[in-house]
C-alpha positions as CSV (number, residue, x, y, z in Angstrom):
1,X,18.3,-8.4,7.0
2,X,17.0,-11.0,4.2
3,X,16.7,-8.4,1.7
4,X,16.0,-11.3,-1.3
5,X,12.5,-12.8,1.5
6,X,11.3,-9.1,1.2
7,X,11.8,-8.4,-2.6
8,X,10.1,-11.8,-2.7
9,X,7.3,-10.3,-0.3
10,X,6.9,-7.0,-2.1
11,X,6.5,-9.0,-5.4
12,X,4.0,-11.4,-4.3
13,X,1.8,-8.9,-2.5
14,X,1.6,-6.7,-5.7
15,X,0.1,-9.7,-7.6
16,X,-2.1,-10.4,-4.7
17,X,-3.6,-6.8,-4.6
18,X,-3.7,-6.7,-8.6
19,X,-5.8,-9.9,-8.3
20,X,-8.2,-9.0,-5.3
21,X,-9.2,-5.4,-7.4
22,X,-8.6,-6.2,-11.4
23,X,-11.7,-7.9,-11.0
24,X,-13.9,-6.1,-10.4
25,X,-16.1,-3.3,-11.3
26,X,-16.1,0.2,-11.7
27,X,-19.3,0.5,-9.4
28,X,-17.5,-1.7,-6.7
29,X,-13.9,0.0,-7.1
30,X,-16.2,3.5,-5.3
31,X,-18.0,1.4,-3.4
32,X,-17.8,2.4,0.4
33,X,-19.6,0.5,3.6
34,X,-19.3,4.0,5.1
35,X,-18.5,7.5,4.1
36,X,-15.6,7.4,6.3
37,X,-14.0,4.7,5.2
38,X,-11.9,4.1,1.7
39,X,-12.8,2.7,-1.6
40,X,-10.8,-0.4,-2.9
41,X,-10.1,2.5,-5.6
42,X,-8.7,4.7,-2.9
43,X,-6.7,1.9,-1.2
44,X,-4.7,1.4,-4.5
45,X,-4.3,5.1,-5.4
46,X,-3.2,5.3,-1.7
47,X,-0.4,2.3,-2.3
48,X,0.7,4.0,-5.4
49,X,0.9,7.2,-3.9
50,X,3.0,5.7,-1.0
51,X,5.1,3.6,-3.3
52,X,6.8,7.1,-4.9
53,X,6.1,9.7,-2.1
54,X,7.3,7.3,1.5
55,X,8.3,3.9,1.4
56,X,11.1,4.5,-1.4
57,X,12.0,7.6,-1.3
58,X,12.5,7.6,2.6
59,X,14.0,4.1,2.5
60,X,16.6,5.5,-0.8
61,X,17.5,9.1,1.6
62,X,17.8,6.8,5.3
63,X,20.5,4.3,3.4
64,X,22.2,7.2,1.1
65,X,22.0,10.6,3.9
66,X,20.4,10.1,7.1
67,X,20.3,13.3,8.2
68,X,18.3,14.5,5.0
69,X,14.8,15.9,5.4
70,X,12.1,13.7,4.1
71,X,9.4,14.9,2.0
72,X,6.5,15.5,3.7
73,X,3.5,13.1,3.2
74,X,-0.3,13.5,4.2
75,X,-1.7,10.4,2.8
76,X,-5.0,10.6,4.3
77,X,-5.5,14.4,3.1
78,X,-4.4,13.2,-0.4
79,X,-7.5,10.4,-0.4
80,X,-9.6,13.5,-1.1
81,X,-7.6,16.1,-2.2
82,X,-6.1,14.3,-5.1
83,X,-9.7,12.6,-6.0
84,X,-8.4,8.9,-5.5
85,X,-12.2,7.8,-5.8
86,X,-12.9,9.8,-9.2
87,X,-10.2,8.1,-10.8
88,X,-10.8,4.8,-12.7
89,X,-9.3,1.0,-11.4
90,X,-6.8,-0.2,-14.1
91,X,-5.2,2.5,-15.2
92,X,-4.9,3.2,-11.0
93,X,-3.4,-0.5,-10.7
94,X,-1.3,-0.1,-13.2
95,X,0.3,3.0,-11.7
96,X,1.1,1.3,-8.8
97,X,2.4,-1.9,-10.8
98,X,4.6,-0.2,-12.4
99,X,6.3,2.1,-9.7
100,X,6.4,-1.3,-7.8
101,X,8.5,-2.5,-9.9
102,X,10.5,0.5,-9.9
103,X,10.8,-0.2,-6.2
104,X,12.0,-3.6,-6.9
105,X,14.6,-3.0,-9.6
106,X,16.0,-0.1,-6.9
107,X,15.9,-2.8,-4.6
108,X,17.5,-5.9,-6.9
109,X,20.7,-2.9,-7.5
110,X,21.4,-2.8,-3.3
111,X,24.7,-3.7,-2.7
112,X,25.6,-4.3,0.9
113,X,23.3,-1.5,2.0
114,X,23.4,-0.8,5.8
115,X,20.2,-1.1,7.3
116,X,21.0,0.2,10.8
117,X,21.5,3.7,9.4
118,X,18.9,5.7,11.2
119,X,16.7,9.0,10.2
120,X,15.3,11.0,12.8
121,X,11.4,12.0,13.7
122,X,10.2,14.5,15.6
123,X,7.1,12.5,17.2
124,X,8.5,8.8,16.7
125,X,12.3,9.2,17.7
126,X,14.7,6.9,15.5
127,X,13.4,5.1,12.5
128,X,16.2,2.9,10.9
129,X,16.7,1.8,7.0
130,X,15.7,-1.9,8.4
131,X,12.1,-0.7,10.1
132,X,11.4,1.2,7.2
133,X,11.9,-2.2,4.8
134,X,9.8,-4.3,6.8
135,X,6.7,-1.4,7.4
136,X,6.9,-1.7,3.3
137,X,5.6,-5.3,3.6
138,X,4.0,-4.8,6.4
139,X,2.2,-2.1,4.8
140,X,0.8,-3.9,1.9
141,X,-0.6,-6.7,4.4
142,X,-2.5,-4.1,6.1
143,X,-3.9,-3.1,3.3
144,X,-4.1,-6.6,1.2
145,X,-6.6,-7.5,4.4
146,X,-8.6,-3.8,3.9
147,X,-8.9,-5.4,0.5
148,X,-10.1,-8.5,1.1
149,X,-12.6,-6.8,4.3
150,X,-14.1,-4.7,1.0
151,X,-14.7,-7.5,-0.8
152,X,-16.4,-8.9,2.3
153,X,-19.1,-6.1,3.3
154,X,-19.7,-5.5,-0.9
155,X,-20.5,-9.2,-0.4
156,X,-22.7,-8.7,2.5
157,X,-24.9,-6.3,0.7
158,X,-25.5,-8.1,-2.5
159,X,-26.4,-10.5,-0.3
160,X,-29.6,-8.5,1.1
161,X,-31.8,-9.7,2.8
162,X,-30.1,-12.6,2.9
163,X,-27.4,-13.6,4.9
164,X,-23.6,-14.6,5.1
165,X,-23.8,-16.2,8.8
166,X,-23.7,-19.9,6.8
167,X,-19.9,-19.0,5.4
168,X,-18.6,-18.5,9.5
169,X,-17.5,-16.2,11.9
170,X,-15.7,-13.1,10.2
């Protein structure tokens, strides 16, 4: 595993998620196209939220102990029960900023870590230390494209009553 390409990943995509979102507004941070679906201000309470409570803490117990139990995480229930949308932007981005580069430094310390070691889930079956590292980036380009999709439909309705077709095929 190219442990060095994925710090380099996780870096990058935290500068590109702080630029898509520092930009903007309060107004458009809440803004939803649908009641159902998540504010740019939830998606980054959700990535710091994951940053601390899944992606390094499960990847830190799977390469130290296995067999450990891992906390349990809900994200979705946390979108609402934690009030991700009452909370403001930058203070949210910087949260995740800086337990990013938490994650990072944790990562930079690695020595020789063995990504094969594997934790076992009830409903998936075997999840090693090497799946769990690439989900991380994997992770943030899911939701680096949610971003960017935001920025599109916000787009769409200042527009009104005119229309994007002109830009191309989305």
């Amino acid at each position: 595993m190219y442990l060095r390409y994925y710090i380099e990943r996780l870096t990058q995509q935290a500068i590109a998620i702080a630029q898509l979102v520092e930009v903007i507004g309060e107004e458009q941070a809440r803004w939803k196209p649908s009641p159902e679906e998540w504010s740019m201000l939830e998606v980054v309470n959700h990535l710091y939220d994951e940053e601390i409570e899944d992606f390094r803490i499960r990847l830190q117990l799977t390469l130290s102990d296995p067999e450990a139990a891992w906390p349990a995480n809900d994200p979705v229930a946390k979108v609402t029960e934690r009030n991700y949308n009452g909370r403001e932007l930058l203070p949210s981005l910087q949260n995740f900023l800086d337990e990013r580069e938490e994650s990072l430094e944790w990562l930079r310390e690695l020595n020789a870590p063995d990504w094969r070691n594997e934790h076992q889930i009830a409903d998936i079956g075997s999840l090693r230390a090497g799946d769990l590292l690439a989900s991380w980036v994997a992770h943030d380009l899911l939701h680096l494209r949610q971003l960017v999709e935001l920025h599109f439909a916000y787009q769409r309705q200042l527009a009104q009553p005119y229309s994007l077709d002109y830009a191309g095929d989305w």
